[in-house]
C-alpha positions, 0 to 999 in steps of 0.5 A: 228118445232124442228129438229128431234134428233138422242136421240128421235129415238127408242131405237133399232134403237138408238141402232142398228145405234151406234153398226153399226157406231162403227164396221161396219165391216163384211158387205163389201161383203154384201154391194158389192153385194146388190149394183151391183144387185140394180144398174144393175137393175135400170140401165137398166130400166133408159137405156130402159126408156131414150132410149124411151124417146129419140124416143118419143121427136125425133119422129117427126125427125125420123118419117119423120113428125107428122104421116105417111101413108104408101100403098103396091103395089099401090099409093094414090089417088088424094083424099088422096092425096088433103085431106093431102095437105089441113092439112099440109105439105106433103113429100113422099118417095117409099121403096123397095128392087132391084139388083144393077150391075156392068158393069162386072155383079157383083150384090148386093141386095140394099134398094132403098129409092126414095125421092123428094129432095125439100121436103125430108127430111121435119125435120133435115137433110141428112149428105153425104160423100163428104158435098153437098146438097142432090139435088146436089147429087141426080141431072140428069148430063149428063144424068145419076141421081146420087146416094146417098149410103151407104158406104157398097154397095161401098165395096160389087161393090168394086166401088168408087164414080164416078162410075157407076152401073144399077139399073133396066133399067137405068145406075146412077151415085155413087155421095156420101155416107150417113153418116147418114139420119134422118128417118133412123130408121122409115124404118126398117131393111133392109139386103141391103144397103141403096141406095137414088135416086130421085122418078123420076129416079125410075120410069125412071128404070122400077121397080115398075111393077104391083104387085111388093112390093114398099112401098109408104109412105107420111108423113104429117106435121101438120099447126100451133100448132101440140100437140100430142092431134092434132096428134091423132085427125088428125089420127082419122080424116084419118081413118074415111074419108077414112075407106077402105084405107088399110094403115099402120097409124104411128104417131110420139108418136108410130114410130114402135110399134114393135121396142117399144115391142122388146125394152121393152122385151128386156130390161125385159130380161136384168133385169131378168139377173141382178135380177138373179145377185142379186139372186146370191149375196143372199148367200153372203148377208147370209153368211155376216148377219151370220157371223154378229150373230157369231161377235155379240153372246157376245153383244147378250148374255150380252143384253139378260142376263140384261132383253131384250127380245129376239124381242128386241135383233132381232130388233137391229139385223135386224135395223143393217142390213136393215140400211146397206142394205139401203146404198147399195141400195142408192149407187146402185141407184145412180151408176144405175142414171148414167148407161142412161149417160153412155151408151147414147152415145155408142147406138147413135154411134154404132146403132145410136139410139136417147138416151135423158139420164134422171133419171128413178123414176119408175125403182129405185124403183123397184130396192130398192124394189127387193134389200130390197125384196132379203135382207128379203130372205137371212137375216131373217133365220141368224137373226132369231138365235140371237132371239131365241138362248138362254143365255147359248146356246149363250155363249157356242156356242151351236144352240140347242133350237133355232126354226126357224120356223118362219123366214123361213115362212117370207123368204117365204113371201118375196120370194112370194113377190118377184115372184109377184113384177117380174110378176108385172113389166113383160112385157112378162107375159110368160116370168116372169112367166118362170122365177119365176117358173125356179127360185124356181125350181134352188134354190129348187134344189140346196139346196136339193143338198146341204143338199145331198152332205153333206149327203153323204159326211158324210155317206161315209166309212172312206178312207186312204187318210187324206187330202180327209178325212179332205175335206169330213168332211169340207163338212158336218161340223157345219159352212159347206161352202156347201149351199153357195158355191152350191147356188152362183155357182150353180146359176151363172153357171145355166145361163152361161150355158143356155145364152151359150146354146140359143146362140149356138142353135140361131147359129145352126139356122142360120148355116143350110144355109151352110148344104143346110137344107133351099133354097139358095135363094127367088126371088121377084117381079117375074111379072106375065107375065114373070113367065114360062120365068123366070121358064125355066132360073132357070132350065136352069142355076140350073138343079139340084135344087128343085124350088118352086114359088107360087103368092104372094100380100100384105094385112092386117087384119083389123077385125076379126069376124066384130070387128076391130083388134085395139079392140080385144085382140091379144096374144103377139105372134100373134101380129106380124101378125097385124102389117103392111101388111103381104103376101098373096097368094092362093092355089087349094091344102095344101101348102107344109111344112104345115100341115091342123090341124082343118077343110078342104080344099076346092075343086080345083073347089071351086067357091064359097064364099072366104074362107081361110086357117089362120096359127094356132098360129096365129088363136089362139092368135086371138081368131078365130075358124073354121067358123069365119070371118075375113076381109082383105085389099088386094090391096086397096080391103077388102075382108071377108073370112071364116076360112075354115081351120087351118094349122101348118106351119114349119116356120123353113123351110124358104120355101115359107109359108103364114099366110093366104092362100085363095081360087083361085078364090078370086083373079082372075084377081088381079095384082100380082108377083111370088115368087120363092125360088131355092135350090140345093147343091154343093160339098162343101160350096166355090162351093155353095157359088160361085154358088150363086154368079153366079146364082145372077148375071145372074138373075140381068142381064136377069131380072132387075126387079127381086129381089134375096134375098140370104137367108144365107145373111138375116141370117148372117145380122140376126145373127149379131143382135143376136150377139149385144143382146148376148153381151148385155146379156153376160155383164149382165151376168158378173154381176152375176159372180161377184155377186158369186165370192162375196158370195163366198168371204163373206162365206169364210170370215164367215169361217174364224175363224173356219178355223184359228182354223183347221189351228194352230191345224193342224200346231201345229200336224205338218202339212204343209201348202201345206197339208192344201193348198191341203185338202182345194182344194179338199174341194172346189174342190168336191163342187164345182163339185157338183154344177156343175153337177147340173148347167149343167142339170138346164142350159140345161132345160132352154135353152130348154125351151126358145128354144123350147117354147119361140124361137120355134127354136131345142135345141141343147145341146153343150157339150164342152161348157158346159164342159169349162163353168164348168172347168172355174168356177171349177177353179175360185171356187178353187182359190177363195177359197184358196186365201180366206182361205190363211189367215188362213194358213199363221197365226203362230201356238203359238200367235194364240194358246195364243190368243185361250187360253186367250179367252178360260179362259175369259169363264171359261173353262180352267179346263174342257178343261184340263179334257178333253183332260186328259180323251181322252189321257187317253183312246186313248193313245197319238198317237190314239188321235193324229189320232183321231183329224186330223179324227174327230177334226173337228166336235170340230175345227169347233166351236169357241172355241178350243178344244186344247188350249195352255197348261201351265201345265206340263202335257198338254206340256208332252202331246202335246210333246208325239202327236207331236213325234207319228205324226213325226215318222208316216208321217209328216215332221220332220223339222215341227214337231221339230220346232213346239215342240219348239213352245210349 
């Protein structure tokens, strides 16, 4: 097969690739742009992708074992327990949450893992601080079982190794601290610090009290060959011997199915940020692929004039431009290939996640598609004018007669296109579908803007002030910076507003704490026998306080109307309420901080069938209605129950509340705990804080077993999770600042002929370059203003959407960032555009006036130039014409060709000299204008 030559490609092509390889310049900024949005893109689809494979390949390592099984309030049988062992290897582990106190009394909230020593942990291996084997550390000595902990308990006790502390009933013995245990990320997160003991030394502290919440857990390692299809089968083969078992079933290809969801939907989140980068840089790819039809007019015309038609000249237009288009998008994908090896070995040491970097095929994909897709947005309206503008018009710099009809629809096309490819790849069909609507809506409202501001800008009365007039007549102008600037500003500061405005209303969340908005604490695993005991402590120690306790079990809900959960088709938001077991309790009467939406409650006396009240979100997204059954696992126990009722519960309260809530005589006799919640106030937040303290301690004294879980520490542990994603979503977010400052460098470029003309006319009148400095300023300043204003009110809406909807948190508009986000890109925006425009004001008036004049008459144009500028000083005298032009020069400075070229004639010098003195003797500088006649 011959090789295939660069002379057998079509001719456009052929053609299109010569002209670009000869003079690629111009297309810096676009490249730049389209390279950091495809790189962020692909990148963080490798990331997501590489940290998914990572857990897939250590999950056997992470999970404990090939599948695991894990019971609430109860332990396995010894059928269960048979019917494991005679399958594999088994290694079991009891989870739960308990008090650890100082001899002095000081307590700290802890997560106990138990584990047998000889099996745990059946793969990889514990790491202590000082190195010994972890029975070593875990052994009785003298009496007292050791401790294996976290470092973090050690700072909270102020305790060192050596020490001892009371966990329950029993004194332990601090042996060492983990440095990292294999299965670390299968438990979850916890708002304690991991302590590990042996099970026996739990049972010797007294803990696991009838209904209290311990997680048992065996994890079993399957004989001989153990493929993912023996993994399955293994699963279906529990399920159906033990169909009523009630327990949560992990195999090690789905460790935590919610983890698995949250990573995906954030990682959408994070290629939305990225796409909006992208989107962001569109008008530095339109102003770079205009600024390439200006340079281009010319080759256009001369082709056009030898008999190509204009598809043809349109073809190499856009051959140029996809070609460069596609270096960036290779140069993109490959930084985004490095992005997973990057960023792999910073997720295992700060969150220790198990990262196995790899190339992601599927999202650079996506990502050359969404850049090709972003590129066909913003190009094809420039690239339609060289197809359209005829012969004469392009010579003469004149757009009239160019319909562009056609390539706005196929920018439309494109755009449709790429809503449907986001809502394609969208995890969260919600949330893509957010964010196109959210999308359309700020560019439709920032070029409607920007069609308003120039508008006005150009209705406005004529004021005094030449400098301002000068910058609302740039405003309005032909070549006019304003669409890009309101575009890349606009967009950029739109999402800086609204991360800033999520963040600040998750804060505002957490921060109720501290306003004494929510209970101070929950207590836990209050045993039904010690509930008026523990009822009286509370008065006794908080006379003040508002207590609440209801009882609580654990159970799951395995089928809905006799279907089994793993076949219905759950609503991503109620999914949650599925996995793993969730609480359970029973009620004469309406929970407070809910409400009964749909049906009624039963009668105090009820006795008859079960019934229960569902949480109305949650009976939506599962389909369920007033009548509908449901059957639920309590305790090893399946009950079905009716749906009596739904009921709309304030979850932002974080008051006792339940998803389920039954009727009292369904669990007459059943094991359970209390849970009691205690709120009360104090003079100010050291009081409260000292009170809590106080408070936690005597409870872990008089009652080992109970659990206090100071709610303002479970939000500061939450809100330290928020704060890592914000960051996450922050550099992202950077990416679209770079993104503008790029568009907004490339239409500056665009400009810049123009400008250099404004420039050497205006010196030439003798204006300084601080006066030109200041009216550019003013320029950028009243635009940028503009978009501002605009940013703000889109930033807010959809931070409010996403907090109210999505979040179904309060919004919480905060005035003083949104205030500094706008004067910090004010001011970018300003210098940006000044430095862009310093070239223009640092060009010498004379060689650029004999350069704009030789290119002048290269067209033919010298005497009709001369006859006008005659016709003009003749009607308006000298010193009208010189107003005039520092008035209205612009709508003609703003073309290519200068509307005051170099004279050579005496006439044009006398003139010029005569402007040159009515504009000295009226306002500018005197040095300026001698020099500048000496110039001429």
């Amino acid at each position: 097969m011959r090789a295939l030559r660069f002379d057998a490609l079509p001719f456009a092509l052929r053609f299109a690739l010569r002209d670009l390889f000869g003079d690629p310049r111009g297309f810096g900024v676009f490249i730049a742009c389209i390279v950091i949005g495809v790189a962020a893109i692909s990148g963080v689809s490798g990331l997501s992708r590489s940290l998914a494979e990572g857990l897939a390949r250590e999950g056997r390592t992470i999970l404990g074992g090939d599948a695991s099984f894990s019971l609430v309030s109860r332990e396995f049988s010894p059928e269960q327990r048979a019917f494991f062992k005679a399958r594999g290897r088994l290694s079991e582990i009891s989870l739960l949450r308990a008090m650890a106190r100082r001899d002095d009394g000081e307590a700290a909230l802890v997560e106990i893992k138990a584990v047998d020593p000889e099996t745990y942990p059946a793969f990889g291996a514990v790491a202590l601080e000082p190195a010994m084997p972890l029975p070593e550390a875990l052994a009785e000595r003298k009496g007292l079982p050791g401790l294996a902990v976290d470092p973090l308990l050690l700072a909270r006790l102020d305790a060192r190794l050596g020490d001892t502390v009371t966990i329950g009933v029993s004194r332990f013995v601090l042996r060492a601290t983990l440095r990292s245990e294999p299965d670390k990320l299968a438990g979850g997160v916890g708002f304690g610090p991991r302590v590990m003991m042996t099970r026996a030394a739990l049972a010797g502290a007294e803990l696991a009290t009838p209904g209290s919440i311990v997680r048992n857990v065996v994890r079993v390692a399957l004989r001989g060959a153990a493929g993912d299809a023996n993994v399955k089968a293994f699963a279906a083969d529990v399920a159906t011997a033990f169909p009523q078992a009630g327990w949560e079933t992990r195999t090690r290809d789905a460790i935590s199915p919610q983890f698995s969801r949250n990573l995906d939907r954030f990682a959408q989140l994070l290629t939305l940020v990225a796409l909006t980068a992208l989107g962001a840089g569109g008008a530095g790819v339109a102003s770079a692929v205009q600024g390439f039809v200006e340079r281009k007019r010319a080759q256009f015309a001369i082709l056009k004039a030898l008999g190509a038609q204009g598809s043809r000249v349109f073809k190499i237009a856009l051959a140029q431009v996809l070609a460069a288009a596609s270096f960036a998008i290779v140069i993109g994908l490959a930084v985004g290939a490095l992005i997973p090896w990057a960023g792999a070995q910073a997720l295992r040491e700060l969150a220790d996640l198990p990262v196995s970097a790899s190339l992601d095929a599927r999202g650079a994909l996506f990502g050359a598609l969404y850049g090709i897709l972003v590129v066909l947005i913003f190009a094809l309206v420039p690239l339609g004018r060289a197809h359209e503008t005829p012969v004469a018009a392009l010579l003469r710099d004149d757009r009239r007669g160019a319909s562009l009809a056609r390539y706005r629809i196929g920018a439309a096309i494109a755009a449709t296109a790429l809503a449907a490819l986001v809502m394609a790849t969208s995890f969260d069909v919600k949330l893509g579908a957010a964010y196109v609507a959210a999308a359309v809506a700020a560019f439709t409202v920032l070029r409607g803007a920007a069609w308003g501001a120039m508008r006005l800008a150009r209705a406005l009365p004529r004021v005094r002030y030449a400098r301002l007039r000068f910058a609302l007549a740039n405003i309005w102008r032909p070549k006019s910076l304003t669409p890009a600037l309101m575009i890349s500003i606009g967009l950029t500061q739109t999402l800086l507003i609204a991360l800033a405005l999520v963040e600040g209303a998750i804060h505002k969340e957490l921060s109720r704490a501290d306003a004494g908005e929510i209970p101070n604490f929950f207590f836990i695993d209050v045993p039904k026998a010690q509930t008026q005991a523990f009822l009286d402590f509370l008065s006794d120690e908080a006379p003040d306080a508002r207590i609440e306790h209801v009882p609580m079990m654990r159970g799951r809900i395995v089928a809905a109307k006799d279907v089994p959960v793993d076949r219905i088709a759950v609503a991503d938001d109620a999914k949650w309420a599925l996995e793993g077991d969730r609480g359970v309790t029973f009620s004469a009467a309406v929970p407070a901080n809910s409400t009964l939406a749909e049906g009624a409650w039963w009668p105090e006396d009820y006795a008859g069938p079960p019934l229960v009240s569902l949480e109305q979100g949650i009976a939506q997204g599962l389909g369920l209605a007033i009548g509908d059954k449901i059957r639920v696992n309590v305790l090893g126990r399946e009950i079905t129950a009716k749906i009596a009722s739904l009921r709309k519960v304030d979850w932002r309260s974080y008051a006792i509340n339940f998803v389920m809530v039954f009727s009292p005589h369904v669990f007459s006799g059943a094991p359970y705990t209390e849970l009691f919640t205690v709120a009360y106030g104090g003079p100010s937040l050291a009081a409260r804080d000292a009170e809590d303290a106080r408070l936690a301690r005597e409870a872990a004294r008089r009652f080992p077993s109970v659990v206090s879980v100071r709610v303002k520490d479970a939000l500061a542990a939450i809100d330290e999770i928020a704060g890592q994603l914000a960051l996450a979503a922050r550099a992202a977010a950077g990416l679209a600042i770079v993104t503008a400052v790029l568009a907004l460098a490339g239409a500056l470029a665009s400009g810049q002929r123009a400008r250099a003309h404004d420039a050497v006319v205006l010196k030439t009148l003798g204006a300084t370059r601080l006066w030109l400095a200041t009216a550019y300023a003013l320029e950028f300043g009243l635009v940028g203003l503009a978009a501002s204003l605009i940013a703000v009110a889109a930033g807010a809406g959809a931070a409010y959407a996403m907090t109210t909807v999505l979040m179904k948190i309060d919004f919480a508009f905060l005035p003083v960032t949104a205030t500094l986000i706008s004067l910090a890109t004010l001011a970018v925006t300003i210098a940006i555009g000044l430095a862009g425009t310093w070239r223009a004001l640092s060009r010498r008036p004379g060689p650029e006036l004999r350069e704009l004049c030789e290119t002048k008459f290269e067209f033919g144009n010298r005497r009709a130039t001369q006859r006008l500028i005659r016709s003009f000083a003749r009607h308006a005298g000298p010193a009208r014409f010189a107003r005039s032009l520092m008035d209205k020069g612009h709508a003609f400075i703003g073309v290519d060709d200068p509307i005051f070229p170099h004279a050579v004639t005496r006439v044009e010098l006398r003139l010029e000299i005569e402007i040159i003195g009515e504009a000295r003797r009226r306002d500018l500088d005197r040095e300026q204008n001698i020099g500048a006649a000496r110039l001429l």
